[in-house]
C-alpha positions as MATLAB code, in Angstrom:
seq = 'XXXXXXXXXXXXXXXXXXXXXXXXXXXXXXXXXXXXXXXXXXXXXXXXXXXXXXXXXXXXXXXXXXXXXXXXXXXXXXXXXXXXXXXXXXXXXXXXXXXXXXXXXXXXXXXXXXXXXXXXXXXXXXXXXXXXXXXXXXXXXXXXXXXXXXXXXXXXXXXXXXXXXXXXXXXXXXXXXXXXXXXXXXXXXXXXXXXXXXXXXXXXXXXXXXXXXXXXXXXXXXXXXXXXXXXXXXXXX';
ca = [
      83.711   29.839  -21.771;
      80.148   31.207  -22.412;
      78.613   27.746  -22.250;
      80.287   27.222  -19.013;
      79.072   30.329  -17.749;
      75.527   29.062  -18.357;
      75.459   25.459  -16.983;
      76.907   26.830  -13.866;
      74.287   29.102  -13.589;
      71.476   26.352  -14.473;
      73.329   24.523  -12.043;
      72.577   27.377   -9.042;
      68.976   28.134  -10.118;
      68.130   24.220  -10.555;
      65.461   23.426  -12.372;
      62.665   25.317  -14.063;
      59.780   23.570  -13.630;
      59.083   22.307   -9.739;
      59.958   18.588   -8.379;
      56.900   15.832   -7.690;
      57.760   15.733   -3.117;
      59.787   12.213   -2.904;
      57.695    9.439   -1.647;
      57.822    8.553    1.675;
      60.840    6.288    3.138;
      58.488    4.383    5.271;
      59.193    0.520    6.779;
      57.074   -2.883    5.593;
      55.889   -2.342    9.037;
      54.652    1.113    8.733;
      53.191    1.143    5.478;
      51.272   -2.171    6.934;
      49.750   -0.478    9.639;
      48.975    3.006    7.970;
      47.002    1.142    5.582;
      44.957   -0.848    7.833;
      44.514    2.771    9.593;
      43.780    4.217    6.231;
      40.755    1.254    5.716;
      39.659    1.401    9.480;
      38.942    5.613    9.398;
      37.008    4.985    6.043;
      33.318    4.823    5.824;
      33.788    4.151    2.046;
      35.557    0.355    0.575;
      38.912    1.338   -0.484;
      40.331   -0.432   -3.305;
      44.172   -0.998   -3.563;
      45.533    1.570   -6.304;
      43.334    4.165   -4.364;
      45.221    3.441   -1.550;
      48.591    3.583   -2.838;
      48.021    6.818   -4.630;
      47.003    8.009   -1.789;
      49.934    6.706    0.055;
      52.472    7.433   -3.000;
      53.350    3.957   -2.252;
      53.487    1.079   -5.219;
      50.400   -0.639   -5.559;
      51.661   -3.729   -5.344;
      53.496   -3.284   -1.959;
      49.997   -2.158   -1.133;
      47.932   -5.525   -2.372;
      50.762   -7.297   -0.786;
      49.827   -5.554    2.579;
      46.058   -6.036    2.334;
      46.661   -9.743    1.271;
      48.794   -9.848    4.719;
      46.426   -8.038    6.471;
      43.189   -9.957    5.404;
      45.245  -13.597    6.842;
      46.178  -11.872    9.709;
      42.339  -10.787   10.450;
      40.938  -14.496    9.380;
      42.851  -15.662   12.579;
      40.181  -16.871   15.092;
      41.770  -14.337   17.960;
      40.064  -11.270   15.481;
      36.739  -10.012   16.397;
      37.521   -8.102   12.860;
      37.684   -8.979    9.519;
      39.040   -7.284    6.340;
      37.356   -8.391    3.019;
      36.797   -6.968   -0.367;
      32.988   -5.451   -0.597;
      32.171   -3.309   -3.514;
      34.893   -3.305   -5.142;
      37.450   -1.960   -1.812;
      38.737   -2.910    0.901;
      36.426   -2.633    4.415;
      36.903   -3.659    8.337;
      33.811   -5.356    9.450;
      32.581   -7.707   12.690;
      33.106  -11.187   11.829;
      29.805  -12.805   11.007;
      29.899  -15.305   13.910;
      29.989  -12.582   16.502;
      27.328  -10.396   14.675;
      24.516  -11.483   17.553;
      27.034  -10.924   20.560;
      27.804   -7.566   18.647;
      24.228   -6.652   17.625;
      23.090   -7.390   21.614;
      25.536   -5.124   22.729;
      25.235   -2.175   20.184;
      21.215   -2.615   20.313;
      21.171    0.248   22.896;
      23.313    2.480   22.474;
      21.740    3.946   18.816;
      18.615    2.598   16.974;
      19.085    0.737   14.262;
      18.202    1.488   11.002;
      15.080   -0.166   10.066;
      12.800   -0.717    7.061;
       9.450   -2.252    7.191;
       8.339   -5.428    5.378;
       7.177   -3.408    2.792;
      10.389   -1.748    2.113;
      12.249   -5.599    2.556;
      10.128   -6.769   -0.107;
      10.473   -3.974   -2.500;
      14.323   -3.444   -2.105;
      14.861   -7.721   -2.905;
      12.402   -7.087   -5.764;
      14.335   -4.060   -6.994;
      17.853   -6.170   -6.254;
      16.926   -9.307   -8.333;
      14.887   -7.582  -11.213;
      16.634   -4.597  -11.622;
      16.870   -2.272  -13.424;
      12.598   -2.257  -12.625;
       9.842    0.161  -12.601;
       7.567    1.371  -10.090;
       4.889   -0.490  -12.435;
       6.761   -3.237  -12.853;
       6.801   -3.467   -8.776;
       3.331   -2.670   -7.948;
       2.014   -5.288  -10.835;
       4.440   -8.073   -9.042;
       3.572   -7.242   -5.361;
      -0.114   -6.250   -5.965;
       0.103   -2.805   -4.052;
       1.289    0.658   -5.388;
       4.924    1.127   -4.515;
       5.757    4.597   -5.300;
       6.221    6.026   -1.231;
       7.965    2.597   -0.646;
      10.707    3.502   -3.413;
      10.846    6.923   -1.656;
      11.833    5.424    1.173;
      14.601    3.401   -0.316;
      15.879    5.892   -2.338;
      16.248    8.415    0.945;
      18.418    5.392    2.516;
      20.593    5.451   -0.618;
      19.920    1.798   -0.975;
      18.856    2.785   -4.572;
      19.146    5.068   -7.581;
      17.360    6.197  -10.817;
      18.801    4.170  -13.438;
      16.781    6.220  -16.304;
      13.785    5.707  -17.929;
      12.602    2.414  -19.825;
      11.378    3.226  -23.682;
       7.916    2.093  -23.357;
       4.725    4.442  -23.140;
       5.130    7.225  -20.445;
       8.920    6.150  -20.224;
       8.592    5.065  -16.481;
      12.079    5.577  -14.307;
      14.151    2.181  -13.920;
      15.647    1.818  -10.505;
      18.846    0.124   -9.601;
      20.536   -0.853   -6.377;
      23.833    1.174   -5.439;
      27.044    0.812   -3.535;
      25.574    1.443   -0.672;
      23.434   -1.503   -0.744;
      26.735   -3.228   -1.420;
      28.187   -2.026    1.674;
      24.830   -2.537    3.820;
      24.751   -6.344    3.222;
      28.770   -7.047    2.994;
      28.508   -7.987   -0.641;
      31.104   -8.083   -3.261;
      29.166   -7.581   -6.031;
      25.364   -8.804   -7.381;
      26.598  -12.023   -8.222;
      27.035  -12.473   -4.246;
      23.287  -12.050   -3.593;
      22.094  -14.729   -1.998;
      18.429  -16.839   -2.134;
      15.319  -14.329   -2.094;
      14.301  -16.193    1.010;
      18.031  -15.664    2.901;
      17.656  -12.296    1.169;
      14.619  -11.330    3.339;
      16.395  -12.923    6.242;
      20.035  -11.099    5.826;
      17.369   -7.847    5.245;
      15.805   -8.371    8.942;
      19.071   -8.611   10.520;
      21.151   -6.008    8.924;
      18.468   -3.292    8.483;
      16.841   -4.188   12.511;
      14.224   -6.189   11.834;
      13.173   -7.897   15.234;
      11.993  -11.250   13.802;
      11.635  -13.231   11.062;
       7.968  -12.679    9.126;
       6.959   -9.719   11.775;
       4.455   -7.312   10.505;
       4.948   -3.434   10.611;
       2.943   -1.653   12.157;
      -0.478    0.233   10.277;
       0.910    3.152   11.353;
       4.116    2.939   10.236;
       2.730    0.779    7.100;
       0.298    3.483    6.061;
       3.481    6.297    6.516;
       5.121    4.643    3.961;
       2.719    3.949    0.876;
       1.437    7.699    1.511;
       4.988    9.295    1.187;
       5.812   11.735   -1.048;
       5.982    9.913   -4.411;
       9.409   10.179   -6.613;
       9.067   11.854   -9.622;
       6.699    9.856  -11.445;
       6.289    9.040  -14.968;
       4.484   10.997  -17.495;
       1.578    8.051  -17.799;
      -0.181    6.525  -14.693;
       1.166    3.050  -13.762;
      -1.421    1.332  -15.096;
       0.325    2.148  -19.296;
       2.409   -0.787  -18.414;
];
C-alpha cells in the first residue's frame, strides 16, 4: 500500500530533473525555407550540423534541404546562388551577373580596396604561407611590414606564430575571411597567381587590371604602423 502511495505521488510531482523543450513540429516546407532564411541573415558560412542544432532539427533533414536548396538556386531564373565556402553554407550573386551587380552597387558604398602593394603581398602570403615578413620583403624586394598591417586590419590574415630560426620572426597565414572574400572552399580552390591578382582587383575594387596606386596612398601604406616585429631586424633571415 506504501509503494502505491509513492508512485502516485511521483506520478503528481513528475519528474525530478527538468525535460529538454520538444523539437519543433515544423513541415518539409518550413524547415526548407527557415533554413535558407537562417543562411541568407548570416554574415558567417553556416555548415549543416550548425544549422540543425540550431534548428533542433536532424542534420540530415537539414543536408537534404541545402542539397534541395543549392539545385533550386543553380536554376538560370536565380540571380542567387547557395554554395559551400569555408567550410558552410553562404548566399552569394551568381558569378555571371557579378559586373551587372558590381555597376549597380558601385555607388551606393565604396568598395573595399587594397592597393597593388597589398594584392601582391596577400597572393604571396596565400601561396607561401605560413611566411614571414622577411621572407616577403626578400621575395618582393621592398620592406613589407605596414603592408601586412594593412592586411591584418582587413582580417584577410592572422599570426600563425613564430618560425624557429634566429629572432623567431611571426609566420602569417590567411583566414576565413579571406575564404569568404574570394568565394573559396578551401586553399586547394586558389586559383593561378596571375587569375589570383585578377579575382584580387575585382573583389577587393580594383579599377583595372595592372593600375598603379597612387604615391600617396603607396607611401601610407609601407609607413604604417608596423606589427609587432621580431626580436632581430629582417635582414637575420
Amino acid at each position: 500500500m506504501e509503494n502505491e502511495e509513492v508512485q502516485g505521488a511521483l506520478e503528481i510531482v513528475g519528474p525530478t530533473e527538468e525535460s529538454a523543450p520538444a523539437a519543433p513540429q515544423w513541415s518539409d516546407a518550413q524547415i526548407k525555407a527557415i533554413v535558407e532564411a537562417a543562411v541568407y541573415v548570416t554574415d558567417e558560412p553556416l555548415s549543416a550540423d550548425q544549422i540543425a542544432t540550431a534548428l533542433q532539427q536532424p542534420a540530415a533533414t537539414v543536408a537534404r534541404v541545402l542539397e534541395e536548396l543549392t539545385e533550386e538556386y543553380a536554376k538560370p531564373e536565380h540571380g542567387l546562388q547557395l554554395r559551400e565556402v569555408a567550410g558552410g553554407y553562404k548566399i552569394s550573386t551568381k558569378p555571371e551577373h557579378h559586373e551587372a551587380i558590381r555597376s549597380f552597387v558601385k555607388n551606393l558604398k565604396p568598395p573595399m580596396k587594397l592597393s597593388l602593394p597589398a594584392l601582391e603581398t596577400l597572393a604571396l602570403i596565400a601561396y607561401k604561407q605560413p611566411v614571414t615578413v622577411p621572407e616577403i620583403a626578400e621575395i618582393r624586394n621592398v620592406a613589407g611590414a605596414g603592408v601586412v598591417k594593412t592586411l591584418l586590419d582587413r582580417k584577410l590574415i592572422a599570426v600563425a606564430g613564430r618560425k624557429k630560426v634566429l629572432g623567431n620572426p611571426m609566420l602569417y597565414k590567411t583566414t576565413k575571411e579571406f575564404l569568404v572574400q574570394f568565394g573559396l572552399k578551401d586553399l586547394s580552390e586558389l586559383p593561378t597567381l596571375k587569375e589570383f591578382e585578377d579575382l584580387a582587383r575585382l573583389s577587393m575594387g580594383e579599377s583595372s587590371e595592372g593600375e598603379e596606386p597612387s604615391p600617396e596612398s603607396a607611401n601610407a601604406e609601407q609607413t604604417s604602423a608596423e606589427p609587432q616585429p621580431p626580436a632581430a631586424p629582417e635582414t637575420a633571415e
